[in-house]
Structure formats: structure tokens, C-alpha cells
PDB file of N, H, CA, C and O in Angstrom:
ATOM      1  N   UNK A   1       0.708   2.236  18.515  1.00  0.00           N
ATOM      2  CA  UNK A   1       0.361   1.872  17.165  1.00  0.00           C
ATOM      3  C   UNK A   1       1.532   2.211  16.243  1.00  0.00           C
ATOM      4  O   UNK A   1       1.971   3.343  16.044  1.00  0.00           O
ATOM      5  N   UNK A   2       1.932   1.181  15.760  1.00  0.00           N
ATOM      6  H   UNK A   2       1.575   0.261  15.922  1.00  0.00           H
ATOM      7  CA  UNK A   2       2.965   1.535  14.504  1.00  0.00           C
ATOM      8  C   UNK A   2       2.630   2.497  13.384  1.00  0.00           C
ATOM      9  O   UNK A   2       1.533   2.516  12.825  1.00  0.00           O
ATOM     10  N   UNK A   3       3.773   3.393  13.056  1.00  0.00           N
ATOM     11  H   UNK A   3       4.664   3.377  13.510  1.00  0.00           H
ATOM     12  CA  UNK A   3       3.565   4.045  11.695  1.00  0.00           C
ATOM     13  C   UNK A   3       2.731   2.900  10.808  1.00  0.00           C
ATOM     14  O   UNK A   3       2.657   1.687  11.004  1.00  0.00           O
ATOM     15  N   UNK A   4       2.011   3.883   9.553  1.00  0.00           N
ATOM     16  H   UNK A   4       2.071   4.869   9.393  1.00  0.00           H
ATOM     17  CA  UNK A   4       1.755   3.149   8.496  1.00  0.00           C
ATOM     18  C   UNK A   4       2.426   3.407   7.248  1.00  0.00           C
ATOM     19  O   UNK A   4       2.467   4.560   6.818  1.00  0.00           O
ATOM     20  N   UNK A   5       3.135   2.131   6.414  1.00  0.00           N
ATOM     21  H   UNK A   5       3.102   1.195   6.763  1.00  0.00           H
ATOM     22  CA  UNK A   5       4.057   1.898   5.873  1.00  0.00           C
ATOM     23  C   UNK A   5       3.214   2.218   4.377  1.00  0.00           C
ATOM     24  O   UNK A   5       2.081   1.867   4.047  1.00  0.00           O
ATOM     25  N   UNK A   6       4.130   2.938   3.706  1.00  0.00           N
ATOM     26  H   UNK A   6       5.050   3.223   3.974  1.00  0.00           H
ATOM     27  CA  UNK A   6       3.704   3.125   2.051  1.00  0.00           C
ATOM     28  C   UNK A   6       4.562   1.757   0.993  1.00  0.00           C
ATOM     29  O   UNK A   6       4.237   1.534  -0.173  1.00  0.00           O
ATOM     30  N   UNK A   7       5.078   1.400   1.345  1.00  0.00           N
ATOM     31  H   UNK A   7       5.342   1.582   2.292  1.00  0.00           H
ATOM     32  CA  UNK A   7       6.049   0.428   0.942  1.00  0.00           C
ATOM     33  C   UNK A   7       6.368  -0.815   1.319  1.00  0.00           C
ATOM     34  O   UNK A   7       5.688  -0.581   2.317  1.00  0.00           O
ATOM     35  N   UNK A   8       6.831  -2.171   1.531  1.00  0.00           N
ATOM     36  H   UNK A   8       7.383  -2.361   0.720  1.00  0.00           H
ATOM     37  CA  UNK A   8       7.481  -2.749   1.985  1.00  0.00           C
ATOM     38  C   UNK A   8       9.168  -2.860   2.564  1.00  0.00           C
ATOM     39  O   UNK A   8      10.201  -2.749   1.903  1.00  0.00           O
ATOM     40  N   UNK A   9       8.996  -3.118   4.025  1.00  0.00           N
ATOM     41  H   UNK A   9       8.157  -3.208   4.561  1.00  0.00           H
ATOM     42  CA  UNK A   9      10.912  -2.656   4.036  1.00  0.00           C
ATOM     43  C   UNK A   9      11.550  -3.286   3.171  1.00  0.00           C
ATOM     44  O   UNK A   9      11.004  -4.228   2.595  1.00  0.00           O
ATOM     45  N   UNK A  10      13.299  -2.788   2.777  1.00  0.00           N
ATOM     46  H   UNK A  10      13.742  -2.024   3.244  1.00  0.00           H
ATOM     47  CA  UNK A  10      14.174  -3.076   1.850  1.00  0.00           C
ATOM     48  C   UNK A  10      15.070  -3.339   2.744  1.00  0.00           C
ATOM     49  O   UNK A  10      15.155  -2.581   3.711  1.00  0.00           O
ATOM     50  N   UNK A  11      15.893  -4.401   2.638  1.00  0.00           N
ATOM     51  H   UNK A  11      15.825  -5.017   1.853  1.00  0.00           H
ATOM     52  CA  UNK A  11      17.502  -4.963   3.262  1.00  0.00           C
ATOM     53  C   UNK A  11      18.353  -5.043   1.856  1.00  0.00           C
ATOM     54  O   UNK A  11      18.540  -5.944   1.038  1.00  0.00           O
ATOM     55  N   UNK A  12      18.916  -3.229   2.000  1.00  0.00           N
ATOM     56  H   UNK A  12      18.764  -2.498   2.665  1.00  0.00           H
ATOM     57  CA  UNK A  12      20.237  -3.945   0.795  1.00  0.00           C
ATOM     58  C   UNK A  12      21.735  -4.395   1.652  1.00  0.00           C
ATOM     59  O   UNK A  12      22.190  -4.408   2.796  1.00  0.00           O
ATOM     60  N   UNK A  13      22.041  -4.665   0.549  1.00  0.00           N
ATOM     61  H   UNK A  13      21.671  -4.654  -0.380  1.00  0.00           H
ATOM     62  CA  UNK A  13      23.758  -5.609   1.450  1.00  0.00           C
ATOM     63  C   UNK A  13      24.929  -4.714   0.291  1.00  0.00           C
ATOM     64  O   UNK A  13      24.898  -4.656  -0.939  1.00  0.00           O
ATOM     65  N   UNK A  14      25.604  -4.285   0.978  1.00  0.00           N
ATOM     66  H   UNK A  14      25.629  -4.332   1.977  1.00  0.00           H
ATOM     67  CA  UNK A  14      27.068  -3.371   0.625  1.00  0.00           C
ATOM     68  C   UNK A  14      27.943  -4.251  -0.240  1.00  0.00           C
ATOM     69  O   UNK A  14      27.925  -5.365   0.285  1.00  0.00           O
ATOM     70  N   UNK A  15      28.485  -4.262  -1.016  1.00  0.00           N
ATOM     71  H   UNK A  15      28.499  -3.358  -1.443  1.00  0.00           H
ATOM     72  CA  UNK A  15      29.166  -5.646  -1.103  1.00  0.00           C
ATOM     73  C   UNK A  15      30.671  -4.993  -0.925  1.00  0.00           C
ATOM     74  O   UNK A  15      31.508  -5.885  -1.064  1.00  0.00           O
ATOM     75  N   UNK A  16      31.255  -3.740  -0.667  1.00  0.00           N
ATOM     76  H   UNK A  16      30.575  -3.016  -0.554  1.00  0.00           H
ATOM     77  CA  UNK A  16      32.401  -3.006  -0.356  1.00  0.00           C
ATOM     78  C   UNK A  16      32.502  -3.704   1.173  1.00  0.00           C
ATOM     79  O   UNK A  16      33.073  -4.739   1.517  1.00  0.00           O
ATOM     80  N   UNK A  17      31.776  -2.800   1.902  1.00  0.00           N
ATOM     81  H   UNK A  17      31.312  -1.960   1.623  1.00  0.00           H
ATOM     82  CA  UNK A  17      31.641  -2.651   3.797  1.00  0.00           C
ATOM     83  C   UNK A  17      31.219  -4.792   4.055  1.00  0.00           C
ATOM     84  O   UNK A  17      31.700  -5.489   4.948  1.00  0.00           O
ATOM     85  N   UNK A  18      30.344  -5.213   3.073  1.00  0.00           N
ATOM     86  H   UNK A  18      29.953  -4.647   2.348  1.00  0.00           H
ATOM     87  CA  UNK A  18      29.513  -6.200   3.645  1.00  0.00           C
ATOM     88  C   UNK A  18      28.720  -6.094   4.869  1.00  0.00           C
ATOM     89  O   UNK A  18      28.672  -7.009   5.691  1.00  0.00           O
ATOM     90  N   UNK A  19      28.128  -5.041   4.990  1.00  0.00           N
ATOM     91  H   UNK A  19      28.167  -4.298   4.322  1.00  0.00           H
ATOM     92  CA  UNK A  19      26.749  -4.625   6.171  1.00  0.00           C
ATOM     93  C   UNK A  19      25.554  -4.464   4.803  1.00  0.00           C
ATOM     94  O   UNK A  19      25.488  -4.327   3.581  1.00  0.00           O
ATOM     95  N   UNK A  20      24.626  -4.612   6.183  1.00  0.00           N
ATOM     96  H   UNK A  20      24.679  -4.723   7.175  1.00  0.00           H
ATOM     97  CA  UNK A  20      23.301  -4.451   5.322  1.00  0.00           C
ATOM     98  C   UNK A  20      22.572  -3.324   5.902  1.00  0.00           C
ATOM     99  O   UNK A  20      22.673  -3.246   7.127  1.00  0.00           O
ATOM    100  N   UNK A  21      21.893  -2.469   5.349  1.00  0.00           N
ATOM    101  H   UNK A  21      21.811  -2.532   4.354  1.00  0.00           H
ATOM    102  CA  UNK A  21      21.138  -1.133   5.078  1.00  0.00           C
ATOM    103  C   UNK A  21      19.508  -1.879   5.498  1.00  0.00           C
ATOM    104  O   UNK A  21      19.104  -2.947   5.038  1.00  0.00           O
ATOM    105  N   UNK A  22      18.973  -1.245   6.195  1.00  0.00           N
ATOM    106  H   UNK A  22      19.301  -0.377   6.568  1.00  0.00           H
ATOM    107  CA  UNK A  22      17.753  -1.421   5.985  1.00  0.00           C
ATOM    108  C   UNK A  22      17.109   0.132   5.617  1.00  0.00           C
ATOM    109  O   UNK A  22      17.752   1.125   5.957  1.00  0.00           O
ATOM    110  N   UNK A  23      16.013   0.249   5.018  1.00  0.00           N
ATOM    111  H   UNK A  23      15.491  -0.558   4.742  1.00  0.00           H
ATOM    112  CA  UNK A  23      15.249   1.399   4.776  1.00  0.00           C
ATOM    113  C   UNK A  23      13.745   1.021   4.352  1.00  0.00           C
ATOM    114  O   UNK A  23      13.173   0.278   3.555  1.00  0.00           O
ATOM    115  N   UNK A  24      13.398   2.086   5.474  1.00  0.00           N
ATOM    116  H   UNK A  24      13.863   2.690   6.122  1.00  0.00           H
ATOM    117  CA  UNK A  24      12.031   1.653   5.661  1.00  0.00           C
ATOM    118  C   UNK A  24      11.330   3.128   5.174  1.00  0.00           C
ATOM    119  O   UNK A  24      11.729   4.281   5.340  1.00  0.00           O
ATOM    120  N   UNK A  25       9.893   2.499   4.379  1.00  0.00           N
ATOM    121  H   UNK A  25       9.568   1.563   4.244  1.00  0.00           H
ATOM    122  CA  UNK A  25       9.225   3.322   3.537  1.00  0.00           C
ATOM    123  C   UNK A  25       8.129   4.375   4.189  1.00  0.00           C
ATOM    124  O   UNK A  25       7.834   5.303   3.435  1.00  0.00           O
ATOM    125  N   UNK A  26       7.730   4.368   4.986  1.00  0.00           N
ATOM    126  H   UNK A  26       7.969   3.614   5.598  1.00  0.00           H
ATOM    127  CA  UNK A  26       6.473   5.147   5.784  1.00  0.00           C
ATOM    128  C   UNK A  26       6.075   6.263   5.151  1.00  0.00           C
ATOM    129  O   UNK A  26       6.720   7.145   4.584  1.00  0.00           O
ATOM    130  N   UNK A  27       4.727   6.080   5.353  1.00  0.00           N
ATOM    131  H   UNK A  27       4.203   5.364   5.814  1.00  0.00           H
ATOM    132  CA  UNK A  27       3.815   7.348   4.890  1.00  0.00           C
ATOM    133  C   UNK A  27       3.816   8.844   5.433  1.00  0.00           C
ATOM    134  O   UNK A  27       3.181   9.838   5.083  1.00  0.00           O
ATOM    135  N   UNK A  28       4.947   8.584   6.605  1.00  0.00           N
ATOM    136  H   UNK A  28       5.463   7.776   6.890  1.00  0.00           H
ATOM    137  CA  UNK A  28       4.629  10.085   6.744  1.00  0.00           C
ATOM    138  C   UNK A  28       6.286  10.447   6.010  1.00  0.00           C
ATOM    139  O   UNK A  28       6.697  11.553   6.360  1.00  0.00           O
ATOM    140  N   UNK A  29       6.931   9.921   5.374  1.00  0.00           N
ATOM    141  H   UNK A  29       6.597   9.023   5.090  1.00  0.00           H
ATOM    142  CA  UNK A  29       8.347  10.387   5.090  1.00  0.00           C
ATOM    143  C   UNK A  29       8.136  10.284   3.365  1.00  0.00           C
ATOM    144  O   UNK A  29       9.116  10.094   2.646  1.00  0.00           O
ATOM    145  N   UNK A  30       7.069  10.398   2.928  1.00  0.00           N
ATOM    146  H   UNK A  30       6.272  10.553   3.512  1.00  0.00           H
ATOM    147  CA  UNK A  30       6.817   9.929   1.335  1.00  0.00           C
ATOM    148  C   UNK A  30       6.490  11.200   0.812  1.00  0.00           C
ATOM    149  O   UNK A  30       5.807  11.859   1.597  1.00  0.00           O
ATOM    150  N   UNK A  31       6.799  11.857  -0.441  1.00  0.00           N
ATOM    151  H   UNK A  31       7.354  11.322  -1.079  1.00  0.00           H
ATOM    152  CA  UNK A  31       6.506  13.562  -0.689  1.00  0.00           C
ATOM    153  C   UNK A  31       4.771  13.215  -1.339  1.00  0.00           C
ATOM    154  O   UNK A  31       4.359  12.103  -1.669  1.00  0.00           O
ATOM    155  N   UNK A  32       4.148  14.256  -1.374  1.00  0.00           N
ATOM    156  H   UNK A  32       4.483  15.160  -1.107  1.00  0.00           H
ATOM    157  CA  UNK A  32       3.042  14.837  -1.579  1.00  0.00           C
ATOM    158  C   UNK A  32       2.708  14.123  -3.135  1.00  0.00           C
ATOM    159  O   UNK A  32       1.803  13.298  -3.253  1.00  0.00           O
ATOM    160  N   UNK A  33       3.439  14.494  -4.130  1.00  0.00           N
ATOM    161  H   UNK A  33       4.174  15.165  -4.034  1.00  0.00           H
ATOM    162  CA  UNK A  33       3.008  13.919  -5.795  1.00  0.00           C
ATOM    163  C   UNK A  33       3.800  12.477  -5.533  1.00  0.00           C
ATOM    164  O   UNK A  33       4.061  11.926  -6.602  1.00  0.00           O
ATOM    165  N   UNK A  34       4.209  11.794  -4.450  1.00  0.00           N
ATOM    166  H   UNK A  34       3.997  12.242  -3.581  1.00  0.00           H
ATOM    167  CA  UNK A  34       4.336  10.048  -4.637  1.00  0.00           C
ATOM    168  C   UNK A  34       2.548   9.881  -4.711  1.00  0.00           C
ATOM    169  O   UNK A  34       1.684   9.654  -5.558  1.00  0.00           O
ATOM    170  N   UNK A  35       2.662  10.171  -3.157  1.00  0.00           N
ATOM    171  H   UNK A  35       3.364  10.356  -2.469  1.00  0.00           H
ATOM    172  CA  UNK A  35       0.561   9.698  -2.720  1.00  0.00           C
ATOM    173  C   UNK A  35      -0.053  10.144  -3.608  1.00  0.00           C
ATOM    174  O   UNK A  35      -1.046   9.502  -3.950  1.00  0.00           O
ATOM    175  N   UNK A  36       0.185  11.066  -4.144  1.00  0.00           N
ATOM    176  H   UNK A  36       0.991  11.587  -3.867  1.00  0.00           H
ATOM    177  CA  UNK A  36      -0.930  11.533  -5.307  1.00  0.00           C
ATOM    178  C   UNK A  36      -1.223  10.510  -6.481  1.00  0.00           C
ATOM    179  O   UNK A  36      -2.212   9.883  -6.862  1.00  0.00           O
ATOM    180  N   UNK A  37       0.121  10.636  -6.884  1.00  0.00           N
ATOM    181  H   UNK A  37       0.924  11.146  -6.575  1.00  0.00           H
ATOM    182  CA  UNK A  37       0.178   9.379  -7.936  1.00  0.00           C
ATOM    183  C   UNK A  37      -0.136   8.258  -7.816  1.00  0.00           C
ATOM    184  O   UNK A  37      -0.652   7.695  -8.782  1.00  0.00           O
ATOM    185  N   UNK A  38       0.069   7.556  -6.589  1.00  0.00           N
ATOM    186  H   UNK A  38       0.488   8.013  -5.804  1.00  0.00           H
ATOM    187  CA  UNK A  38      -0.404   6.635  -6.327  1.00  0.00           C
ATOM    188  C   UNK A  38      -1.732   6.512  -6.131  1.00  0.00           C
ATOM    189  O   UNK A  38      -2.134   5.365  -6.326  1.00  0.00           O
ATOM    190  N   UNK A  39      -2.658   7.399  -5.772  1.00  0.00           N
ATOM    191  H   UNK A  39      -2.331   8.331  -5.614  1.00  0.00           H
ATOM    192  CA  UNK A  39      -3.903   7.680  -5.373  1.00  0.00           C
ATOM    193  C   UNK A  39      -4.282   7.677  -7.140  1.00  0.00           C
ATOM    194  O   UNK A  39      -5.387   7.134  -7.147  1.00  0.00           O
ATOM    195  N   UNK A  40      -4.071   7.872  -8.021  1.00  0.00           N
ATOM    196  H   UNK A  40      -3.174   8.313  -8.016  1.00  0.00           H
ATOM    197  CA  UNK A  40      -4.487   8.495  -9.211  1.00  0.00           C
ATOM    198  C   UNK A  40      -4.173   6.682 -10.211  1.00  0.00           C
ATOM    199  O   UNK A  40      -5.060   6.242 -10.943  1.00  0.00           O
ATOM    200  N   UNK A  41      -3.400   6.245 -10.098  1.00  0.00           N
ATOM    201  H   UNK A  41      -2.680   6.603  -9.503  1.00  0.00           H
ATOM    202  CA  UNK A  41      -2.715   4.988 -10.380  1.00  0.00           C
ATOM    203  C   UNK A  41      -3.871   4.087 -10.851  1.00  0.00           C
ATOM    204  O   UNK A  41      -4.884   4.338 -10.197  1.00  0.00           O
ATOM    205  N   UNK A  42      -4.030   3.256 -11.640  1.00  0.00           N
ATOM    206  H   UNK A  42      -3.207   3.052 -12.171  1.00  0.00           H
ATOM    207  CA  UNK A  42      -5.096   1.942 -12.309  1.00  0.00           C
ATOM    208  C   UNK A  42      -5.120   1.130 -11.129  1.00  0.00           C
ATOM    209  O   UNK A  42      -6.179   0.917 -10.537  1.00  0.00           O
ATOM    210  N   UNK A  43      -3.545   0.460 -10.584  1.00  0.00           N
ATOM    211  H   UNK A  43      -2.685   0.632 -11.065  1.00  0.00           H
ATOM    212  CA  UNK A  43      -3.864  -0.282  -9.702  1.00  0.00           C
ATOM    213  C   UNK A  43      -4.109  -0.092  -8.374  1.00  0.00           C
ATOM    214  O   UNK A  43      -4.009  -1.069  -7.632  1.00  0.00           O
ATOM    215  N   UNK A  44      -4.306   0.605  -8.079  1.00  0.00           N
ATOM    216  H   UNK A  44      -4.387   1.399  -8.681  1.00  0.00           H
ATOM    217  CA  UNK A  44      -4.296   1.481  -6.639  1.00  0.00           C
ATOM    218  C   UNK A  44      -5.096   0.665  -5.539  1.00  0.00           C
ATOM    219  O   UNK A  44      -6.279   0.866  -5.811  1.00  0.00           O
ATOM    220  N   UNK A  45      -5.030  -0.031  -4.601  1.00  0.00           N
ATOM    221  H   UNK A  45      -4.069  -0.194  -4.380  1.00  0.00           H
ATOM    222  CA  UNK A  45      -5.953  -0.671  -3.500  1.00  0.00           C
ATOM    223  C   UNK A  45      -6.657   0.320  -2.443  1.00  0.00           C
ATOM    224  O   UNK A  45      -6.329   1.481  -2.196  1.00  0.00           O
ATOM    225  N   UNK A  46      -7.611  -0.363  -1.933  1.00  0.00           N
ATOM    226  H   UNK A  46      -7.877  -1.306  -2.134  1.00  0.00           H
ATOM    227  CA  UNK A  46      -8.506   0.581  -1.321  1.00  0.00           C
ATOM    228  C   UNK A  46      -8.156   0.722   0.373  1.00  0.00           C
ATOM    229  O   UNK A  46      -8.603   1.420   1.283  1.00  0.00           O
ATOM    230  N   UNK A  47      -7.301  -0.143   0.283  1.00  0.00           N
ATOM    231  H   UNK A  47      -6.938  -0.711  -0.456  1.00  0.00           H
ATOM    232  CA  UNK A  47      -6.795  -0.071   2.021  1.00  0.00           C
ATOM    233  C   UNK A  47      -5.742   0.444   1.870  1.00  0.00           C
ATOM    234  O   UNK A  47      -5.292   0.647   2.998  1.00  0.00           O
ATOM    235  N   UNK A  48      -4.610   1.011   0.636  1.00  0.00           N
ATOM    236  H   UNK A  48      -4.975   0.846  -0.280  1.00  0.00           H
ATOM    237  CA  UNK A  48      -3.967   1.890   0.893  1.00  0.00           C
ATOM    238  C   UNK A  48      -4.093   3.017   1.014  1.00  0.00           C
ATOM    239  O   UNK A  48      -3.622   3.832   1.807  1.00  0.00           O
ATOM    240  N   UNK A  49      -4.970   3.103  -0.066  1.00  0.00           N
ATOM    241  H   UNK A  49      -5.352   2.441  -0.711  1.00  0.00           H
ATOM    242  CA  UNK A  49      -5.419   4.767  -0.539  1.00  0.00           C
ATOM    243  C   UNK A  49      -6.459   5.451   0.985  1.00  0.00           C
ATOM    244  O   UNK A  49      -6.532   6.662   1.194  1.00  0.00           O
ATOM    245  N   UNK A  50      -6.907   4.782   1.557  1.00  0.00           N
ATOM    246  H   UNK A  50      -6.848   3.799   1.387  1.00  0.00           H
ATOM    247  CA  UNK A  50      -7.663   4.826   2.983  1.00  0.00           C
ATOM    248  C   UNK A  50      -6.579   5.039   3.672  1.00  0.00           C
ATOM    249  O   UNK A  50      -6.810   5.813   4.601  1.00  0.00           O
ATOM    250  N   UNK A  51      -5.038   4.544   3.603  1.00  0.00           N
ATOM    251  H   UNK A  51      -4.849   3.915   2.849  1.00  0.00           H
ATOM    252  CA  UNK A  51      -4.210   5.432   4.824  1.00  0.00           C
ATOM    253  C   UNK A  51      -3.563   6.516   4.306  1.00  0.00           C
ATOM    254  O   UNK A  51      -3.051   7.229   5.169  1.00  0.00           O
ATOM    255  N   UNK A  52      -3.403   6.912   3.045  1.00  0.00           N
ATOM    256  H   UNK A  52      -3.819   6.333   2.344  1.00  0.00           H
ATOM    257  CA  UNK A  52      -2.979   7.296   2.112  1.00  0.00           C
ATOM    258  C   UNK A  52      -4.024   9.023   2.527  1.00  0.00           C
ATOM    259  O   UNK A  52      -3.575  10.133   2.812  1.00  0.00           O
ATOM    260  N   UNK A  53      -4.903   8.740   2.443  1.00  0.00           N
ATOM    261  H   UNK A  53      -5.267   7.838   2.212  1.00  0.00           H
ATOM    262  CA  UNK A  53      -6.326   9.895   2.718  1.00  0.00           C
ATOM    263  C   UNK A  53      -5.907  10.470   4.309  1.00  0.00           C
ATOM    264  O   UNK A  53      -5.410  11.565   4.573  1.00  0.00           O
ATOM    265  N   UNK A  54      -6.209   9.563   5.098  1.00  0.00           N
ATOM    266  H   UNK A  54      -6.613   8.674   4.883  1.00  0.00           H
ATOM    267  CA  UNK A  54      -5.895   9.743   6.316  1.00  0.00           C
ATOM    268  C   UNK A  54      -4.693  10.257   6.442  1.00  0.00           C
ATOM    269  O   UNK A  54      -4.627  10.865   7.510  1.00  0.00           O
ATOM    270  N   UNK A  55      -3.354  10.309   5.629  1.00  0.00           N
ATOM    271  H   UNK A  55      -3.408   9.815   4.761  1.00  0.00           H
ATOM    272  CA  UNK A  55      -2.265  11.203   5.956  1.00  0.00           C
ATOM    273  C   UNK A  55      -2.343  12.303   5.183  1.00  0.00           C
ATOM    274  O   UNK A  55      -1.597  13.228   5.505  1.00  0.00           O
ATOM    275  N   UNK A  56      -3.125  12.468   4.146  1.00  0.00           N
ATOM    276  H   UNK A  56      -3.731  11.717   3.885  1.00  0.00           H
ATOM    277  CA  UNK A  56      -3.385  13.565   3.987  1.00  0.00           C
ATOM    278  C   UNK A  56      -3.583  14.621   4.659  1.00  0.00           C
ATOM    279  O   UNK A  56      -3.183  15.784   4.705  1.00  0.00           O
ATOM    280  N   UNK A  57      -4.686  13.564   5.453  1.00  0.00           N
ATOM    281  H   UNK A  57      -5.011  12.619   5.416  1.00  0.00           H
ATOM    282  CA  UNK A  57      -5.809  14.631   6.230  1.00  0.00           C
ATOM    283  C   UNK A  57      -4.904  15.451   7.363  1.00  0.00           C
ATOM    284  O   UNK A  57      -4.973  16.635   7.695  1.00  0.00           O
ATOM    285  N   UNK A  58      -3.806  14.111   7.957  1.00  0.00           N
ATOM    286  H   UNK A  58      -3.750  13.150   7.688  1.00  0.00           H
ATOM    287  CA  UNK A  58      -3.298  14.575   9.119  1.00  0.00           C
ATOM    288  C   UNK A  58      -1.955  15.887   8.605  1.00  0.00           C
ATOM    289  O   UNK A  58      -1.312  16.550   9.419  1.00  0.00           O
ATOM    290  N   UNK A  59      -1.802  15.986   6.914  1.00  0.00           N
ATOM    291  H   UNK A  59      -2.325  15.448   6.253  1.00  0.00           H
ATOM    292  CA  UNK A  59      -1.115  16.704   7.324  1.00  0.00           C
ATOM    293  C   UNK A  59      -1.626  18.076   6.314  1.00  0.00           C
ATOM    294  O   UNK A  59      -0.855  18.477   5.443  1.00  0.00           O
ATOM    295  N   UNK A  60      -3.013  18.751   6.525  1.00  0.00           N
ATOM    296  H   UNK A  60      -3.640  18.424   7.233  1.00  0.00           H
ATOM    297  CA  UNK A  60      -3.635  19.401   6.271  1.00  0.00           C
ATOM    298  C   UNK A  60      -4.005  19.890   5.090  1.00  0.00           C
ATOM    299  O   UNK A  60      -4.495  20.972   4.766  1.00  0.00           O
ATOM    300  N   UNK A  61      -3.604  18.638   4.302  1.00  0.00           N
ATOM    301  H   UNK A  61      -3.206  17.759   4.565  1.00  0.00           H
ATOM    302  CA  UNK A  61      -4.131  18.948   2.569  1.00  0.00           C
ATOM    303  C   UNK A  61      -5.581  18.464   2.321  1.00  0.00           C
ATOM    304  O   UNK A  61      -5.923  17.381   2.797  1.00  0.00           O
ATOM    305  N   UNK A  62      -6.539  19.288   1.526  1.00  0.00           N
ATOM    306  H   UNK A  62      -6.261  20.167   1.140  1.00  0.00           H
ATOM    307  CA  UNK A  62      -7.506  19.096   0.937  1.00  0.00           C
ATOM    308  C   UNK A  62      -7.650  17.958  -0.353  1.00  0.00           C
ATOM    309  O   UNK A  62      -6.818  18.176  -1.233  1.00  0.00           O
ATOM    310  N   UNK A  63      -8.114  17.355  -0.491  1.00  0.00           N
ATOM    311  H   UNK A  63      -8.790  17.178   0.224  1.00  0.00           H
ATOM    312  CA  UNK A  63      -8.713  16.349  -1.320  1.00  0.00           C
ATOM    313  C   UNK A  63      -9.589  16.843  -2.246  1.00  0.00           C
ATOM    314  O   UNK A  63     -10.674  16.982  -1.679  1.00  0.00           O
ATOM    315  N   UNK A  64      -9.674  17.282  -3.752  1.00  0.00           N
ATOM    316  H   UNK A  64      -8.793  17.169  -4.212  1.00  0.00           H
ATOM    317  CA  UNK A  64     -10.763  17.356  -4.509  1.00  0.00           C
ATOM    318  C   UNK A  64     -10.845  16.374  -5.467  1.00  0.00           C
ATOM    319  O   UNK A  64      -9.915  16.134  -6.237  1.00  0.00           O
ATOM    320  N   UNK A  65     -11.878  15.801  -5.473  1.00  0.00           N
ATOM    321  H   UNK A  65     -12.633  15.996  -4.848  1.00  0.00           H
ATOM    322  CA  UNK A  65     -12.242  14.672  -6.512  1.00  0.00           C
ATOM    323  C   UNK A  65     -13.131  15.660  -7.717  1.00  0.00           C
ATOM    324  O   UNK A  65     -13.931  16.594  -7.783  1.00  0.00           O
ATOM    325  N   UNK A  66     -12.332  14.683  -8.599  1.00  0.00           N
ATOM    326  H   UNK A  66     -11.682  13.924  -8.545  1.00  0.00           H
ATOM    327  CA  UNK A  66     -12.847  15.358 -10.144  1.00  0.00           C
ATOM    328  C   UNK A  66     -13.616  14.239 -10.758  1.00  0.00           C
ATOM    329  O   UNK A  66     -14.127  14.378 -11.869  1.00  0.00           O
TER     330      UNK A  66
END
């Protein structure tokens, strides 16, 4: 099963070197107050915030809803 991605990948292009960079966004490489914020956010979707929870969970933070 593939990581789950917080982002869409990015291809930038060098215009010095002329290579291209890829960088890829994943949820487990994203700090703690990104997900939060995002979790807290107007537009926030419910199938993110559902993997978003789930990496929480996996990386042993508590959730309190206010």
C-alpha cells in the first residue's frame, strides 16, 4: 500500500542545471501544526482529514475536539 499523500507531487525545473526536482508531499513527513491547521481550516475535506486522524493516531497524538 502506498504512503498517503498530504499534497499533490511538484516537478520544479532548474533553469541554471536544467534538471527537474521532484518533491513529494506525504503525511508522514508533514509537521504536527501543518495537520492541525489543516484539520481546523473552513475548507477542509472529509477524506483528508480521515487520513490526516489516522496519522495522528499512528503517531501517538491524542485528538480533543472542542
Amino acid at each position: 500500500m502506498p504512503p498517503i499523500k498530504f499534497k499533490p507531487t511538484e516537478k520544479n525545473y532548474d533553469r541554471r542545471s536544467g534538471t527537474y526536482t521532484t518533491q513529494h508531499y506525504y503525511m508522514k513527513g508533514t509537521s504536527k501544526k501543518d495537520l492541525f491547521d489543516y484539520i481546523n481550516s473552513s475548507n477542509a475535506k472529509p477524506k483528508r482529514i480521515h487520513g490526516i486522524l489516522k496519522e495522528l493516531k499512528r503517531r501517538g497524538v491524542k485528538v480533543l475536539w472542542k
